[in-house]
Backbone as ProteinMPNN parsed JSONL, in Angstrom:
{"seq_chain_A": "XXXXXXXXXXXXXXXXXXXXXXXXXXXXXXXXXXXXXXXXXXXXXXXXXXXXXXXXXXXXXXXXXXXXXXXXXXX", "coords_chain_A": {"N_chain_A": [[97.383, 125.167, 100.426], [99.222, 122.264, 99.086], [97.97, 119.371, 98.027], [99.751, 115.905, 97.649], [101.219, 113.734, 96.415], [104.132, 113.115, 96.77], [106.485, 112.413, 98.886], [107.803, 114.852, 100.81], [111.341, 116.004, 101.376], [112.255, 117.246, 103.898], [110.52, 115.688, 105.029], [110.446, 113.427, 107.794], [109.145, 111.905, 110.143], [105.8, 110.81, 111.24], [103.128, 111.584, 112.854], [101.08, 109.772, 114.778], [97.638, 110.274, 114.994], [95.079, 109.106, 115.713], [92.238, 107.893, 117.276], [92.679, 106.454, 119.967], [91.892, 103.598, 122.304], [88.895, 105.187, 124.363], [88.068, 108.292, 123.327], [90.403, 109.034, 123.044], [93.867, 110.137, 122.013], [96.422, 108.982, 120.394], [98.727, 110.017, 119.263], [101.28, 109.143, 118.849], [104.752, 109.235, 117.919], [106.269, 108.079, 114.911], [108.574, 106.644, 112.635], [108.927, 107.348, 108.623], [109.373, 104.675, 107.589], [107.616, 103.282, 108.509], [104.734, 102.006, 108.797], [102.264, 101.292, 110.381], [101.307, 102.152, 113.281], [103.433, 102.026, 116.098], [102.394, 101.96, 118.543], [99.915, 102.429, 119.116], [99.071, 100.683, 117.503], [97.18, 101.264, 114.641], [96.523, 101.784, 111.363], [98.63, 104.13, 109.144], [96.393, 107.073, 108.441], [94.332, 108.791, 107.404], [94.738, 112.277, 108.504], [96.553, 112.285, 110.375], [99.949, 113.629, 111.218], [102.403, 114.926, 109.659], [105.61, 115.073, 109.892], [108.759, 117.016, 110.889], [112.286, 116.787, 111.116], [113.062, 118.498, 113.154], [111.12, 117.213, 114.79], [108.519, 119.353, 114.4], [105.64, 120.323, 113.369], [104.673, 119.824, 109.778], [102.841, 119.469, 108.082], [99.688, 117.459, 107.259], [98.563, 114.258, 106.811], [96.361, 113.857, 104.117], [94.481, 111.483, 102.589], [94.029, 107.888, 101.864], [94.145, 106.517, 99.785], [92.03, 102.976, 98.29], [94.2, 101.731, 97.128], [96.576, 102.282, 98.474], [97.596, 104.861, 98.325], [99.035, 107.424, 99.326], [97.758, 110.882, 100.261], [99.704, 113.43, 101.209], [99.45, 116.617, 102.886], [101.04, 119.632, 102.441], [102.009, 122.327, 104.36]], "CA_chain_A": [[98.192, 123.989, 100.613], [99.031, 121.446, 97.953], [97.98, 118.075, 98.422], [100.95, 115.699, 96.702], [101.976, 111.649, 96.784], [105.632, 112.664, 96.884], [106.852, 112.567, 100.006], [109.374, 115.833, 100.663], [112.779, 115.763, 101.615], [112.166, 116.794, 105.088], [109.325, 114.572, 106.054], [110.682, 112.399, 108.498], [108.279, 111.231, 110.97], [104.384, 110.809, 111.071], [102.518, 111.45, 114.222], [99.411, 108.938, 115.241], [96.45, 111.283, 115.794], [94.137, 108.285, 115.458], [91.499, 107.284, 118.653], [93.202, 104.969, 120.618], [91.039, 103.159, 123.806], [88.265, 105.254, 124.168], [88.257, 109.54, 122.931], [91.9, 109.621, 123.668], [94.246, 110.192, 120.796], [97.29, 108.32, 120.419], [99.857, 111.005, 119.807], [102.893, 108.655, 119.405], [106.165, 109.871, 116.76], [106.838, 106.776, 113.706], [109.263, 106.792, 111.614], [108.049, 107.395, 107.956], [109.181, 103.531, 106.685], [106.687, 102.396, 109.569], [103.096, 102.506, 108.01], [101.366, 100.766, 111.699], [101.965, 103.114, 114.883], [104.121, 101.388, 117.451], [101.507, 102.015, 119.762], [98.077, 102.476, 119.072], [98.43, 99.739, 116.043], [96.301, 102.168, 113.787], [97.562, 101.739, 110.216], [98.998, 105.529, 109.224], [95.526, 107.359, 107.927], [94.144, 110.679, 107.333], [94.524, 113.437, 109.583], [97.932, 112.059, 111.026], [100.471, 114.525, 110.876], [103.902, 114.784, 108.879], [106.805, 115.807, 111.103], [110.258, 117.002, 110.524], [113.525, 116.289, 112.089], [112.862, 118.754, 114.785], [109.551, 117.384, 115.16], [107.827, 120.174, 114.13], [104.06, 119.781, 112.406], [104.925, 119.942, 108.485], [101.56, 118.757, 107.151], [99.345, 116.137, 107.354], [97.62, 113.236, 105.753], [95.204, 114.047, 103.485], [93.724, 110.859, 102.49], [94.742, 107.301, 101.555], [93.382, 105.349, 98.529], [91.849, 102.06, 98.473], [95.496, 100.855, 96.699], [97.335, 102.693, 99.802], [98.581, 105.908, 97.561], [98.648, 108.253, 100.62], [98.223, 112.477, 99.54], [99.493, 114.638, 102.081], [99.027, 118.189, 102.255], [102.22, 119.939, 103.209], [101.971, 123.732, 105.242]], "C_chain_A": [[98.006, 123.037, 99.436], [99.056, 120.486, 98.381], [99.092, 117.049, 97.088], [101.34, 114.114, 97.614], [103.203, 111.143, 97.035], [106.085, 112.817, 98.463], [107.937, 113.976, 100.228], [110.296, 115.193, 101.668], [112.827, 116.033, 103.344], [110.974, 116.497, 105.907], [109.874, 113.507, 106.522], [110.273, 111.401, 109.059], [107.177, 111.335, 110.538], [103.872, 110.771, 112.526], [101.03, 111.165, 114.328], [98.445, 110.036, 115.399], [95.038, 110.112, 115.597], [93.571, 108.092, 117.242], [92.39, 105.988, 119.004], [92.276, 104.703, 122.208], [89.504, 104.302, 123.001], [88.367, 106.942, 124.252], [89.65, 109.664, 123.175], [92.543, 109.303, 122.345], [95.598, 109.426, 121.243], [98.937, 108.947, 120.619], [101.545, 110.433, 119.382], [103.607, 109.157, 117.739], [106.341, 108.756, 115.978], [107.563, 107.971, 113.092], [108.397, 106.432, 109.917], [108.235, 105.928, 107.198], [107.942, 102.529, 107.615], [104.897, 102.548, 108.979], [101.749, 101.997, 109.108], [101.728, 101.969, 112.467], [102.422, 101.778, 115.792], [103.378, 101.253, 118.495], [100.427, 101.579, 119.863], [97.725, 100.267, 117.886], [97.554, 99.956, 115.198], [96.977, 102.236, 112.453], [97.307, 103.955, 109.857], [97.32, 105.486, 108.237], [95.228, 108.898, 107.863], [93.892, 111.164, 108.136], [95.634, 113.345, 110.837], [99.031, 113.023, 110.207], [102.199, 114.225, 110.345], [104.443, 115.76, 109.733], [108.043, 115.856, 110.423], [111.123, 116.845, 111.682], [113.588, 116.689, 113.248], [112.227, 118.72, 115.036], [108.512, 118.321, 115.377], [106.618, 119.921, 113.121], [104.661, 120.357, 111.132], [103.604, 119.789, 107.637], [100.48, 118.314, 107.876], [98.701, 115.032, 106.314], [96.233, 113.371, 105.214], [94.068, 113.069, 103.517], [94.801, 109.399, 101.658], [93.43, 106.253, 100.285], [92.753, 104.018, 98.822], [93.553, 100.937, 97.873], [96.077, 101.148, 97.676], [98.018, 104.049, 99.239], [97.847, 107.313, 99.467], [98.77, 109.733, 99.651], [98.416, 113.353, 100.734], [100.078, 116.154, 101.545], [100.154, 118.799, 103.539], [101.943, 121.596, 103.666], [102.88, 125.045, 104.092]], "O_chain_A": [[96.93, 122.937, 98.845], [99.962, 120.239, 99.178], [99.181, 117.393, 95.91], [101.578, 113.696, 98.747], [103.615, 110.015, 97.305], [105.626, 113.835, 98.981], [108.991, 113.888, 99.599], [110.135, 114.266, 102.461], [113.349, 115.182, 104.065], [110.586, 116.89, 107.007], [109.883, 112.519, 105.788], [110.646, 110.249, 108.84], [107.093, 111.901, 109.447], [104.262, 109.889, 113.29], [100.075, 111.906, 114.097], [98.811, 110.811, 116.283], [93.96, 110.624, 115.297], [94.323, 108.143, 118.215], [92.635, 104.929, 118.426], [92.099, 105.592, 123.041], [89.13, 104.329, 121.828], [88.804, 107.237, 125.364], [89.95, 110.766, 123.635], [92.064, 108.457, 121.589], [95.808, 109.286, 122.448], [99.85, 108.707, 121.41], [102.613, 111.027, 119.528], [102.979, 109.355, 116.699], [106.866, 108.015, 116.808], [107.465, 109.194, 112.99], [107.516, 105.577, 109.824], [107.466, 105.732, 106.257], [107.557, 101.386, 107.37], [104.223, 103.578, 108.98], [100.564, 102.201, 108.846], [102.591, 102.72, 112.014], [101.755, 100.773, 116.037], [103.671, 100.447, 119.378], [99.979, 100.62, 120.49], [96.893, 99.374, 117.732], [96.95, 98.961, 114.799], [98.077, 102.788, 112.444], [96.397, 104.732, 110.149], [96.948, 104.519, 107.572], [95.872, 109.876, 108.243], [92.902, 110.83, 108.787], [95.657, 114.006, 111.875], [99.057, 113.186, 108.987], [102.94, 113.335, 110.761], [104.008, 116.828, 110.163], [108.422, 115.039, 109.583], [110.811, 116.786, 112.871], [113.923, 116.036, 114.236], [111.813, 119.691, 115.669], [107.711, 118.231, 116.307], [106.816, 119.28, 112.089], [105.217, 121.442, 111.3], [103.599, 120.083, 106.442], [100.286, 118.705, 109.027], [98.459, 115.217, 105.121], [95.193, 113.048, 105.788], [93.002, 113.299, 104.089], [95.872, 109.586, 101.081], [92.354, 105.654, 100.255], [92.994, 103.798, 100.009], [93.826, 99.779, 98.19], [96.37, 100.084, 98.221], [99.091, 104.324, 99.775], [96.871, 107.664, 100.129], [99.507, 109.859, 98.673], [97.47, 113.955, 101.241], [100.686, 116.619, 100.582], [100.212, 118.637, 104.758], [101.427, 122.075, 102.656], [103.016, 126.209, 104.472]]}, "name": "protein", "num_of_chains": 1, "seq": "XXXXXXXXXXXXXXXXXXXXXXXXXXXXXXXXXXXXXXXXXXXXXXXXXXXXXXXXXXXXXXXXXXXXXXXXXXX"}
């Protein structure tokens, strides 16, 4: 897998996989201009997954910089 800063063409969504409350994961679907989750309020981070249109797993988030350069690593 290549890790890469460009976003592809069909990365749509991002799906929360961050702890939300207490061991429970969050789970919820953003859109990719959303960089919070709607839900959890977890800013997008590594190990949240890149989704396509038919919400299918595409990736995920590698890792995000201290500037915010996100690298995800596409399937």
């Amino acid at each position: 897998m290549v890790k890469q800063k460009e976003i592809r063409d069909d990365h749509k969504k991002w799906r929360c996989m961050q702890m939300f409350r207490t061991e429970v994961r969050c789970y919820r679907y953003n859109d990719m201009d959303i960089k919070q989750c709607a839900n959890c309020k977890a800013k997008r981070d590594a190990g949240d997954e890149a989704i396509n249109a038919n919400l299918d797993k595409i990736g995920k988030l590698d890792r995000v910089e201290k500037d915010g350069t996100e690298w995800w690593e596409y399937d």
